[in-house]
mmJSON file of the N, C-alpha and C atoms, coordinates in Angstrom:
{"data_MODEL":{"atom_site":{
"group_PDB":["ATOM","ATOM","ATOM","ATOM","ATOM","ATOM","ATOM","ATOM","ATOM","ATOM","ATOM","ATOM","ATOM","ATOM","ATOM","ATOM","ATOM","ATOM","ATOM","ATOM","ATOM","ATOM","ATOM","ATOM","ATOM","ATOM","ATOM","ATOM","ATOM","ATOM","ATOM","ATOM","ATOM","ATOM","ATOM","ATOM","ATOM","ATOM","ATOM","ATOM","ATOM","ATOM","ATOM","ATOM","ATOM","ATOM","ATOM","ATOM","ATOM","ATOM","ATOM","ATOM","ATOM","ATOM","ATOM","ATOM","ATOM","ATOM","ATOM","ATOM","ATOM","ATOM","ATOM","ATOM","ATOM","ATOM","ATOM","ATOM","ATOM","ATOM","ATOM","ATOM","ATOM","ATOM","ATOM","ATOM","ATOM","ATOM","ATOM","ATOM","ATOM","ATOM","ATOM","ATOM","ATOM","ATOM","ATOM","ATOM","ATOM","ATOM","ATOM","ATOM","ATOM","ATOM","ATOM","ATOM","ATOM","ATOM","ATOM","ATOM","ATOM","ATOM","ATOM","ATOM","ATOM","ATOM","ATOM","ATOM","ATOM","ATOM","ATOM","ATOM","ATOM","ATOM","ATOM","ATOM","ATOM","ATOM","ATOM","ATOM","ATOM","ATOM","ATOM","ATOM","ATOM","ATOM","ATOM","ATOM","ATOM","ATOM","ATOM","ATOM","ATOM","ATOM","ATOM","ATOM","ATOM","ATOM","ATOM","ATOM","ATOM","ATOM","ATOM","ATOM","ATOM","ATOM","ATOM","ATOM","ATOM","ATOM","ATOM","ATOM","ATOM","ATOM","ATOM","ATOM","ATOM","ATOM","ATOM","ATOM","ATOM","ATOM","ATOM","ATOM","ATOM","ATOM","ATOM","ATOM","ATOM","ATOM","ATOM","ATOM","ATOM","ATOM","ATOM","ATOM","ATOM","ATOM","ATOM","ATOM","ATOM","ATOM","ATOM","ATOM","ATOM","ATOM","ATOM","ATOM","ATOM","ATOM","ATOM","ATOM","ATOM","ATOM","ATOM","ATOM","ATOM","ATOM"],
"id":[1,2,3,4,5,6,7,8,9,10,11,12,13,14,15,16,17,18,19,20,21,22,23,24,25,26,27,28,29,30,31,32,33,34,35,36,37,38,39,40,41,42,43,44,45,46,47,48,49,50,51,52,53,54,55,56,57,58,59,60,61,62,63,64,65,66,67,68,69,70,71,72,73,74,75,76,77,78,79,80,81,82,83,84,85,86,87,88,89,90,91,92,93,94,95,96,97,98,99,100,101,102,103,104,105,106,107,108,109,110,111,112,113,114,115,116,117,118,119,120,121,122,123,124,125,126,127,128,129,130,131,132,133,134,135,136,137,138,139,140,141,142,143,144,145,146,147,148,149,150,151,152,153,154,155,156,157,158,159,160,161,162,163,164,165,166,167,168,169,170,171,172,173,174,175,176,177,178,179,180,181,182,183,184,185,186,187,188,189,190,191,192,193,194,195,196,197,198],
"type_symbol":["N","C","C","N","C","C","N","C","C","N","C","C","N","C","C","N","C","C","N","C","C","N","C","C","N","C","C","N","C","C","N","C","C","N","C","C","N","C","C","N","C","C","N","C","C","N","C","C","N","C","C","N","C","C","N","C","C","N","C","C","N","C","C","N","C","C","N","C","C","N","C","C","N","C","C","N","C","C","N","C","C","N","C","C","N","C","C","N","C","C","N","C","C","N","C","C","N","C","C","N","C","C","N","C","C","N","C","C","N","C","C","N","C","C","N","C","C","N","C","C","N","C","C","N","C","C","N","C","C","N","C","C","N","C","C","N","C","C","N","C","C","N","C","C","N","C","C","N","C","C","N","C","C","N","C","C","N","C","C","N","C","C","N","C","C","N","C","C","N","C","C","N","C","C","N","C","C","N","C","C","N","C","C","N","C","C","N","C","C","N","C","C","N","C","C","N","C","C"],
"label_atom_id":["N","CA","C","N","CA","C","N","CA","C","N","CA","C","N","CA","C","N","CA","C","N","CA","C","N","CA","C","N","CA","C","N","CA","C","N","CA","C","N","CA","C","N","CA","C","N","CA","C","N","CA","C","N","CA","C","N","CA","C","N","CA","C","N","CA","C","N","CA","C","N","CA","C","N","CA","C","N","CA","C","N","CA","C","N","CA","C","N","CA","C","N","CA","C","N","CA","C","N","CA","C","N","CA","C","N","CA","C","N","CA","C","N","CA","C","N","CA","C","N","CA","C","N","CA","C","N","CA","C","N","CA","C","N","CA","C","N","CA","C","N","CA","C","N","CA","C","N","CA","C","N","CA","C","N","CA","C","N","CA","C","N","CA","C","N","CA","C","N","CA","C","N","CA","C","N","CA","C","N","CA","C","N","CA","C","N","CA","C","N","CA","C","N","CA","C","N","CA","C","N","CA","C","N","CA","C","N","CA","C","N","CA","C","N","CA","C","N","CA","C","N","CA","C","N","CA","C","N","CA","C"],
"label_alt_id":[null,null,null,null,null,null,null,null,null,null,null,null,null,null,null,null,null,null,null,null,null,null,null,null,null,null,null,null,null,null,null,null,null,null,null,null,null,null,null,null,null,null,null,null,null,null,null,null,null,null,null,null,null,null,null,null,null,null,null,null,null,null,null,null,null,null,null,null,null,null,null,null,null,null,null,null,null,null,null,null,null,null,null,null,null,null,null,null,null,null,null,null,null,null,null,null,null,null,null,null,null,null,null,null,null,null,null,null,null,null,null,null,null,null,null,null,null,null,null,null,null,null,null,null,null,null,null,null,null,null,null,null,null,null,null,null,null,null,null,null,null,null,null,null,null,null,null,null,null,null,null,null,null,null,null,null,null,null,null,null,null,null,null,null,null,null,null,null,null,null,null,null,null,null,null,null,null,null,null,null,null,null,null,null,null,null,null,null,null,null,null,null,null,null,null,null,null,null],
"label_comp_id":["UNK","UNK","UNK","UNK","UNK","UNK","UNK","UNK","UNK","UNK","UNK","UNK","UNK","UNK","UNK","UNK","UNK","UNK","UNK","UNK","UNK","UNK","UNK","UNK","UNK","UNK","UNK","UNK","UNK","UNK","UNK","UNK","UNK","UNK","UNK","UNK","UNK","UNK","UNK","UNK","UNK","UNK","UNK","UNK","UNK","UNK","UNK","UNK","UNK","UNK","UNK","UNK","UNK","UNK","UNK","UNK","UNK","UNK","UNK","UNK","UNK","UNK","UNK","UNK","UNK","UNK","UNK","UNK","UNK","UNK","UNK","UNK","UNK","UNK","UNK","UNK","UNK","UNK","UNK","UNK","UNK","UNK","UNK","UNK","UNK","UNK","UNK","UNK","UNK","UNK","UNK","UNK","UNK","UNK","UNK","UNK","UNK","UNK","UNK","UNK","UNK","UNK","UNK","UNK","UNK","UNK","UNK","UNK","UNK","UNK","UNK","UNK","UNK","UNK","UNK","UNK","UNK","UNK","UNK","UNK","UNK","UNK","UNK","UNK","UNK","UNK","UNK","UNK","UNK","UNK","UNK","UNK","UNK","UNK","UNK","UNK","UNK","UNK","UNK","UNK","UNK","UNK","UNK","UNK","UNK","UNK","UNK","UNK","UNK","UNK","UNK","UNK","UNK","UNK","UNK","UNK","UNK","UNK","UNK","UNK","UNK","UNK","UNK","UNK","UNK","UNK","UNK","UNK","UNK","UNK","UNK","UNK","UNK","UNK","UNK","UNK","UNK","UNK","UNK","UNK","UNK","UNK","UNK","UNK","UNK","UNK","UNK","UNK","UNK","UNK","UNK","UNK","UNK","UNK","UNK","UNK","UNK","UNK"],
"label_asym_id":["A","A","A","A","A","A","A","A","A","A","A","A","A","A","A","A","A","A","A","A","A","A","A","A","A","A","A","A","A","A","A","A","A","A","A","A","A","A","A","A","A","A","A","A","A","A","A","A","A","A","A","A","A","A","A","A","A","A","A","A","A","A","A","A","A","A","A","A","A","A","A","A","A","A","A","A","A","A","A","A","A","A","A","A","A","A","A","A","A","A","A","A","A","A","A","A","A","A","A","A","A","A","A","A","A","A","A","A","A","A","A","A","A","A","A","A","A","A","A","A","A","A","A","A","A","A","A","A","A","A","A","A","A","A","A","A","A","A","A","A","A","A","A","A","A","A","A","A","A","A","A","A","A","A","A","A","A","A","A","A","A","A","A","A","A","A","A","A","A","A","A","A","A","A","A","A","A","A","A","A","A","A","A","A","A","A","A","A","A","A","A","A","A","A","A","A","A","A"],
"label_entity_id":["1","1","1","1","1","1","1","1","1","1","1","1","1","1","1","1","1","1","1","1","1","1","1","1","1","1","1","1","1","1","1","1","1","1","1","1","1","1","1","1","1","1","1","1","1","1","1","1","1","1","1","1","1","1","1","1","1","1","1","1","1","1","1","1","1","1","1","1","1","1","1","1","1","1","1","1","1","1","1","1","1","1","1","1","1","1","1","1","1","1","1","1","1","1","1","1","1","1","1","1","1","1","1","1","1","1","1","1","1","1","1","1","1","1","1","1","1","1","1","1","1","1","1","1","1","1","1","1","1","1","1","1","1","1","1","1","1","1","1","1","1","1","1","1","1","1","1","1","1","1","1","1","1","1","1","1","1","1","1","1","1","1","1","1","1","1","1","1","1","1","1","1","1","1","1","1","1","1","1","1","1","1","1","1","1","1","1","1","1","1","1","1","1","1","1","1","1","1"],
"label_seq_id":[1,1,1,2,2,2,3,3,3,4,4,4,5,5,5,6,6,6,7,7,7,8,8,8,9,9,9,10,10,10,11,11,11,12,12,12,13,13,13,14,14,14,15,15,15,16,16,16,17,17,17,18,18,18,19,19,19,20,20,20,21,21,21,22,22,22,23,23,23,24,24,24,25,25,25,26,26,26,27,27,27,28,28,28,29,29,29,30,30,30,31,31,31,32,32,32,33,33,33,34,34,34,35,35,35,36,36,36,37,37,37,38,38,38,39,39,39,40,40,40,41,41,41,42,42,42,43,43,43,44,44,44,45,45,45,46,46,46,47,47,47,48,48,48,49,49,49,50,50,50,51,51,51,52,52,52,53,53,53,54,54,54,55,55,55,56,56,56,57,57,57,58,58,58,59,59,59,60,60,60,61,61,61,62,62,62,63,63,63,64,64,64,65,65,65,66,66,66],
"pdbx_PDB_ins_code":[null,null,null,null,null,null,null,null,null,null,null,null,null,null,null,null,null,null,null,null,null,null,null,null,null,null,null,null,null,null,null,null,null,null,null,null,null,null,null,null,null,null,null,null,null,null,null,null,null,null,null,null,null,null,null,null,null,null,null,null,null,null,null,null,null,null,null,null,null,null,null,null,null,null,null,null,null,null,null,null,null,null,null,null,null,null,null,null,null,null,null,null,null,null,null,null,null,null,null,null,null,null,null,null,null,null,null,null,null,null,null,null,null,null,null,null,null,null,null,null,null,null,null,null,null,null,null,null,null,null,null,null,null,null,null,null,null,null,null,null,null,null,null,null,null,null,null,null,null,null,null,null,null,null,null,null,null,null,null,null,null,null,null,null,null,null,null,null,null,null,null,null,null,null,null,null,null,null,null,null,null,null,null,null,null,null,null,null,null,null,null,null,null,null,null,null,null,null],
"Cartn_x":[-54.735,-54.723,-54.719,-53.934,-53.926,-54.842,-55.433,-56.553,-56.853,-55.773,-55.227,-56.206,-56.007,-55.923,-57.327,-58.425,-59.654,-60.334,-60.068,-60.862,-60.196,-59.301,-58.891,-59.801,-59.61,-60.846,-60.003,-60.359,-59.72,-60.242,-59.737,-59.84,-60.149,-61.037,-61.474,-59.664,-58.888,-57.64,-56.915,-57.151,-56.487,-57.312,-58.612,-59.356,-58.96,-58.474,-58.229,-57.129,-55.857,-54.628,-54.7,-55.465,-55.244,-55.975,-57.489,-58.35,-58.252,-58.103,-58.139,-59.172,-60.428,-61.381,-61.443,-61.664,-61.086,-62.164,-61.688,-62.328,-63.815,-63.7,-64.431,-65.913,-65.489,-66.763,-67.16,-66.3,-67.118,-67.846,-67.267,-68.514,-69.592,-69.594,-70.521,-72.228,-71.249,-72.222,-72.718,-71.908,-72.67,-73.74,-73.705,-74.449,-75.703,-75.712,-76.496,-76.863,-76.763,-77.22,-77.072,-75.769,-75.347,-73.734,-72.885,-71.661,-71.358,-70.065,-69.962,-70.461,-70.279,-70.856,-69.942,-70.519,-69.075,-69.925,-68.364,-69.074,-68.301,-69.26,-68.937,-68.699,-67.698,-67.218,-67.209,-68.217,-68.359,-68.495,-67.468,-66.875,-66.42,-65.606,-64.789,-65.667,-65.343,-65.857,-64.569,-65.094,-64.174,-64.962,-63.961,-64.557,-63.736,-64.516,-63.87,-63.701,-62.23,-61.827,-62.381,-63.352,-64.184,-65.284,-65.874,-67.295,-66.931,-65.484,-64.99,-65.041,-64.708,-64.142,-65.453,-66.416,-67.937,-68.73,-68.431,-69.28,-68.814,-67.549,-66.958,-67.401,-67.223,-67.82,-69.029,-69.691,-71.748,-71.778,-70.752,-70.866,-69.911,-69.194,-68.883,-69.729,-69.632,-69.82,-69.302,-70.346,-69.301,-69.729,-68.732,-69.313,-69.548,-69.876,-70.092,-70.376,-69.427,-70.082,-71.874,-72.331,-73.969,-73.504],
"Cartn_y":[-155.377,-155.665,-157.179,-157.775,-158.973,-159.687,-161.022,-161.862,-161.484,-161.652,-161.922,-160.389,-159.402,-158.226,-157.318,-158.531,-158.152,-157.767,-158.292,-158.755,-156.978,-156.824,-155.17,-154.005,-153.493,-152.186,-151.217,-150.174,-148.955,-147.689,-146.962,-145.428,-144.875,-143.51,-142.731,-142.262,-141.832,-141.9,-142.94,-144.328,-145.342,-145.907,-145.507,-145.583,-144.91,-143.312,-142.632,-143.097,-143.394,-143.705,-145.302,-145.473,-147.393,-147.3,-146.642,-146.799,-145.37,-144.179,-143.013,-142.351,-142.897,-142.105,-141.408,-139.878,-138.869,-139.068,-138.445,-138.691,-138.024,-136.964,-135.985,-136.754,-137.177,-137.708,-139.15,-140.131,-140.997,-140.356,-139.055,-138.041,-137.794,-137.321,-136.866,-138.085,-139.157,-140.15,-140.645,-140.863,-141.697,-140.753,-139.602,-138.712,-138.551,-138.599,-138.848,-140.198,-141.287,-142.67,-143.618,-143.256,-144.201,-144.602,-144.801,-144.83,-147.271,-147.115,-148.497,-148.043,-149.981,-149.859,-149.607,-149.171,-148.583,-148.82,-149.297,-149.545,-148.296,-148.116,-147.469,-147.992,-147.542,-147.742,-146.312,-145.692,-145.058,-143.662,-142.535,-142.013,-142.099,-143.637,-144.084,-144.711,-144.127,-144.634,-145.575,-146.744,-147.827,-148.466,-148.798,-149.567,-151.117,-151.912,-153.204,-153.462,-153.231,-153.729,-154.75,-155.771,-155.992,-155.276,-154.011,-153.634,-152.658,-152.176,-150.418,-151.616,-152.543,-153.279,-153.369,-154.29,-153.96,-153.357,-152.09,-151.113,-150.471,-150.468,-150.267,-150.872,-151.586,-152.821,-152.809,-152.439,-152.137,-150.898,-149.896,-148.314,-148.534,-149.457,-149.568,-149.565,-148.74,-148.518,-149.085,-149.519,-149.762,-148.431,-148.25,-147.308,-146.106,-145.118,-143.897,-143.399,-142.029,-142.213,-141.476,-141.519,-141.056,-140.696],
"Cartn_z":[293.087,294.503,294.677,295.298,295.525,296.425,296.4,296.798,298.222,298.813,300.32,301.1,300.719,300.705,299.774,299.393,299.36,300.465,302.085,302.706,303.777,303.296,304.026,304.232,305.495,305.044,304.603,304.122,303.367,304.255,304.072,304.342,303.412,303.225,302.116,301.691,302.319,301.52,300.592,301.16,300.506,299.296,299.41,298.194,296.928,297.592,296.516,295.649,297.377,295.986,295.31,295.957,295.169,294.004,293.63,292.907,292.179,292.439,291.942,292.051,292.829,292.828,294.471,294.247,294.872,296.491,297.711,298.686,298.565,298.273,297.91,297.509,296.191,295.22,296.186,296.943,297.254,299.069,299.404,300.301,300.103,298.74,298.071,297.324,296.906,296.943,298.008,299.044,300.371,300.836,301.01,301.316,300.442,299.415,298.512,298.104,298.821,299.241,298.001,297.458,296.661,296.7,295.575,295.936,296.4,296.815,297.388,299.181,299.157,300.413,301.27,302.507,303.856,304.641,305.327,306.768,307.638,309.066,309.482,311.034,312.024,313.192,313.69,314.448,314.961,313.85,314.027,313.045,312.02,312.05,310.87,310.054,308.956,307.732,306.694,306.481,305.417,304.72,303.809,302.194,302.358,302.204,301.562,299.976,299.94,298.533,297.716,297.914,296.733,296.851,297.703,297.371,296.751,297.041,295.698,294.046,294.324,292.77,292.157,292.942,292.747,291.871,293.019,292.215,291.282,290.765,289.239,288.484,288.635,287.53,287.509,288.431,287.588,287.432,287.879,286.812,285.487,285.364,283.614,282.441,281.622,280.556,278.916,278.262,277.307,275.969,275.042,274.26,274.346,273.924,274.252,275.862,275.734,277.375,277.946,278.67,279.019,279.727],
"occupancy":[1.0,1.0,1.0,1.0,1.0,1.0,1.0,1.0,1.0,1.0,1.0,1.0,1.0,1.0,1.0,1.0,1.0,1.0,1.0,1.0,1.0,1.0,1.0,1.0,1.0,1.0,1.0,1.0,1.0,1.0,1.0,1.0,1.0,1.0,1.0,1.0,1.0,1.0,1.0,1.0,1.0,1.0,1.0,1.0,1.0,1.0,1.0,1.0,1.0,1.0,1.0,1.0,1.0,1.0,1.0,1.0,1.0,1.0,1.0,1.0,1.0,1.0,1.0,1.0,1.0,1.0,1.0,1.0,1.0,1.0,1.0,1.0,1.0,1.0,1.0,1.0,1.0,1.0,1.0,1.0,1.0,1.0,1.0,1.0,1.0,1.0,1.0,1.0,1.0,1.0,1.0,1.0,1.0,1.0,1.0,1.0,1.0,1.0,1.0,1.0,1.0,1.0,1.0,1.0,1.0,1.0,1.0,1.0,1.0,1.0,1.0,1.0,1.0,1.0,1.0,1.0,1.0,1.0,1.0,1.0,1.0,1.0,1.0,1.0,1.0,1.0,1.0,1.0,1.0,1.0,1.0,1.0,1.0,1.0,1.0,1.0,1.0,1.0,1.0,1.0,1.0,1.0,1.0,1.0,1.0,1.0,1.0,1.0,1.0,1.0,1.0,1.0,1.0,1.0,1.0,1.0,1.0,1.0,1.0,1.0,1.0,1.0,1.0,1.0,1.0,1.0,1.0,1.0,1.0,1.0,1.0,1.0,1.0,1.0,1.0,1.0,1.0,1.0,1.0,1.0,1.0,1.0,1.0,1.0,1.0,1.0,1.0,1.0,1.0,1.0,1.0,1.0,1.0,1.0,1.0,1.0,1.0,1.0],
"B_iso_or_equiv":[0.0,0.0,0.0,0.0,0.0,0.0,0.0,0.0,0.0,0.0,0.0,0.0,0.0,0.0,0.0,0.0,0.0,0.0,0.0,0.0,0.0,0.0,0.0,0.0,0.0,0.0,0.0,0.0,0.0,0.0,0.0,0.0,0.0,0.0,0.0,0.0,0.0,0.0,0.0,0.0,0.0,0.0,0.0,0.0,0.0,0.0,0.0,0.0,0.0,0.0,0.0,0.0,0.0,0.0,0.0,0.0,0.0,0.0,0.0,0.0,0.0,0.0,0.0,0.0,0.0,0.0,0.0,0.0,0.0,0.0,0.0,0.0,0.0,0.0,0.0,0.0,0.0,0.0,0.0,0.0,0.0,0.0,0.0,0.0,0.0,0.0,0.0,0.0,0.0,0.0,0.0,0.0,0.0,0.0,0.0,0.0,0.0,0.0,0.0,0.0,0.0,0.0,0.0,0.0,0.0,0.0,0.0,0.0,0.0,0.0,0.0,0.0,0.0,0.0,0.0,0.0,0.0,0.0,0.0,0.0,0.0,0.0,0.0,0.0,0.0,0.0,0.0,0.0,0.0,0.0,0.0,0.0,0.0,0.0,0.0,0.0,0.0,0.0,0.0,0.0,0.0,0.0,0.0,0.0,0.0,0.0,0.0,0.0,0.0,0.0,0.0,0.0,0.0,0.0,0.0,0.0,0.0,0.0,0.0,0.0,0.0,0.0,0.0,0.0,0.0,0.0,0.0,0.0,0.0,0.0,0.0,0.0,0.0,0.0,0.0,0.0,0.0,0.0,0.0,0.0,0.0,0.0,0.0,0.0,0.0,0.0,0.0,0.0,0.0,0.0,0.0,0.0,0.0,0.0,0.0,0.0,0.0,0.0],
"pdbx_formal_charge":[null,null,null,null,null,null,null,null,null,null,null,null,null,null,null,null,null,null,null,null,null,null,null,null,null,null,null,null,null,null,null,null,null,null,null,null,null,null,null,null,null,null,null,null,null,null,null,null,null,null,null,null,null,null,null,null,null,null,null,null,null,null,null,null,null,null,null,null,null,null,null,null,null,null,null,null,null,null,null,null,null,null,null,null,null,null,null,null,null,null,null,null,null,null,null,null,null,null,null,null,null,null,null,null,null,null,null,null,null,null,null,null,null,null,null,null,null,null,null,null,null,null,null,null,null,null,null,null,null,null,null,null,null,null,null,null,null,null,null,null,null,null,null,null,null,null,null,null,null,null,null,null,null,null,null,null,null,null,null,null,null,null,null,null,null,null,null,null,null,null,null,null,null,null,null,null,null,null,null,null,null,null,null,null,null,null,null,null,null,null,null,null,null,null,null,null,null,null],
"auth_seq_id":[1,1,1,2,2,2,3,3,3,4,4,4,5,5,5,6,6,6,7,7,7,8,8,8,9,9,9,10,10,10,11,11,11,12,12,12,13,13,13,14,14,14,15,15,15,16,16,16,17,17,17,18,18,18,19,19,19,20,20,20,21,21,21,22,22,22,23,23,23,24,24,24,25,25,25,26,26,26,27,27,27,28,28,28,29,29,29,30,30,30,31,31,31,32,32,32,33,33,33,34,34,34,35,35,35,36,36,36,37,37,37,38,38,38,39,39,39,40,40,40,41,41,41,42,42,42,43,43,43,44,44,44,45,45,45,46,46,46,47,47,47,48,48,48,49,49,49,50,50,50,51,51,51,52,52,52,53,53,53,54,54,54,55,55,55,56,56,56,57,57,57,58,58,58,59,59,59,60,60,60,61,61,61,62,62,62,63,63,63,64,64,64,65,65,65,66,66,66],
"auth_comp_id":["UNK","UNK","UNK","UNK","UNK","UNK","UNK","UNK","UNK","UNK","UNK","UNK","UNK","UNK","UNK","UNK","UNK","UNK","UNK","UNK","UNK","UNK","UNK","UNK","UNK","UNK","UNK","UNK","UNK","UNK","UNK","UNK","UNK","UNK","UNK","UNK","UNK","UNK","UNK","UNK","UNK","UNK","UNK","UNK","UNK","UNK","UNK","UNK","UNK","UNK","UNK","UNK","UNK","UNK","UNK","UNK","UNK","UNK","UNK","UNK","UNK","UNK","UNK","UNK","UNK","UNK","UNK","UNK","UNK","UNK","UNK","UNK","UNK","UNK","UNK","UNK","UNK","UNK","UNK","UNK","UNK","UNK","UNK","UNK","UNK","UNK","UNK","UNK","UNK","UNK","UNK","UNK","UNK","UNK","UNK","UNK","UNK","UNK","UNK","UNK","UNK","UNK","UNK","UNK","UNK","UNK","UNK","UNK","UNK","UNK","UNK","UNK","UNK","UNK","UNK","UNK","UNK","UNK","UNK","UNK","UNK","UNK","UNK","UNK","UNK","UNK","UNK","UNK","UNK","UNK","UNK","UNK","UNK","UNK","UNK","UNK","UNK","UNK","UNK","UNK","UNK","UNK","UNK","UNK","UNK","UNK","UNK","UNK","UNK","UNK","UNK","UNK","UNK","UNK","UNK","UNK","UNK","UNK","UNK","UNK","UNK","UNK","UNK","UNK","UNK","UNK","UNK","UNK","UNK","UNK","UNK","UNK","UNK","UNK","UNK","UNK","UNK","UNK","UNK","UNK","UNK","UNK","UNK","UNK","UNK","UNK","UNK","UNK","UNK","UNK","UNK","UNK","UNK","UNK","UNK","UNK","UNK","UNK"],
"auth_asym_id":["A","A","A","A","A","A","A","A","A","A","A","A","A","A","A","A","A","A","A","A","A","A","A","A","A","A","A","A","A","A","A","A","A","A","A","A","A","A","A","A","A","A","A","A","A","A","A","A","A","A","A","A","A","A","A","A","A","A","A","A","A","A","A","A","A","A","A","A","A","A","A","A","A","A","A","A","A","A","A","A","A","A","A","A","A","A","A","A","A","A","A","A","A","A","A","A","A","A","A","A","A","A","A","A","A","A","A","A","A","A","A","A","A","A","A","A","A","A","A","A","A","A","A","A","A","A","A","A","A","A","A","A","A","A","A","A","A","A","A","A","A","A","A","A","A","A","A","A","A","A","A","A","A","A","A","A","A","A","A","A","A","A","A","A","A","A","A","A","A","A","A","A","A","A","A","A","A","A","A","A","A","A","A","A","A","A","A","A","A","A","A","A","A","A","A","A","A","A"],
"auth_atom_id":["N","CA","C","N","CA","C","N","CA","C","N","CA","C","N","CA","C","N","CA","C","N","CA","C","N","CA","C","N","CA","C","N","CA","C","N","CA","C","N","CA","C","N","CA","C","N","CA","C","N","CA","C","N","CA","C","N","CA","C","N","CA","C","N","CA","C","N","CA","C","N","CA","C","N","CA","C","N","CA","C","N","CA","C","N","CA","C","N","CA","C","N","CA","C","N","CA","C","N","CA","C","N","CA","C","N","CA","C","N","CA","C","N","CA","C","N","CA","C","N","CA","C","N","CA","C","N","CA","C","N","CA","C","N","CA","C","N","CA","C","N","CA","C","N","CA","C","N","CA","C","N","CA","C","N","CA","C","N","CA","C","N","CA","C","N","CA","C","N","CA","C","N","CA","C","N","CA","C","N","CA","C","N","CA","C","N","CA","C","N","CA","C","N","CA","C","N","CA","C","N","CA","C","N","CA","C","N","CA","C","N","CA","C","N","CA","C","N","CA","C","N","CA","C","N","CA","C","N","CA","C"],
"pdbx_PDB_model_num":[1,1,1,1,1,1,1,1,1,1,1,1,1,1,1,1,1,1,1,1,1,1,1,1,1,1,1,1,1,1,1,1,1,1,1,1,1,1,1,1,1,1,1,1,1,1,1,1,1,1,1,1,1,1,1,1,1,1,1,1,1,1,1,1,1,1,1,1,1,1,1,1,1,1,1,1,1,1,1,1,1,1,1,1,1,1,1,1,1,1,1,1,1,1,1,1,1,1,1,1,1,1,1,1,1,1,1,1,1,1,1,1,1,1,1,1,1,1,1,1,1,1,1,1,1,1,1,1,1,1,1,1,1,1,1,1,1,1,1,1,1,1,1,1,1,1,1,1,1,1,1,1,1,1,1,1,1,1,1,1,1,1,1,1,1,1,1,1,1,1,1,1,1,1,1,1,1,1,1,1,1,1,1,1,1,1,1,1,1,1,1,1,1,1,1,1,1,1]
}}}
């Protein structure tokens, strides 16, 4: 994803296809009070593309998986 285009909000759809992780599972975490951060506008729920990049990067693993 390019620099410019960190600062974008996302949709639980555009998360899925940009990043691959499914709408479903980041439902399932927010609800369960973890996951990246989102903001919310009323109904709408969005992700800012560095808080999905984020939180990959402190659920990386190195080595076997746990």
């Amino acid at each position: 994803m390019q620099k410019e285009n960190k600062s974008k909000l996302l949709s639980r759809q555009e998360v899925e296809e940009v990043y691959g992780i499914s709408k479903r599972y980041l439902e399932k975490v927010s609800v369960q009070g973890g996951g990246p951060t989102v903001i919310r506008f009323g109904r709408l729920v969005r992700y800012r593309a560095k808080d999905i990049e984020l939180w990959i990067e402190a659920n990386a693993h190195k080595g076997a998986e746990q």
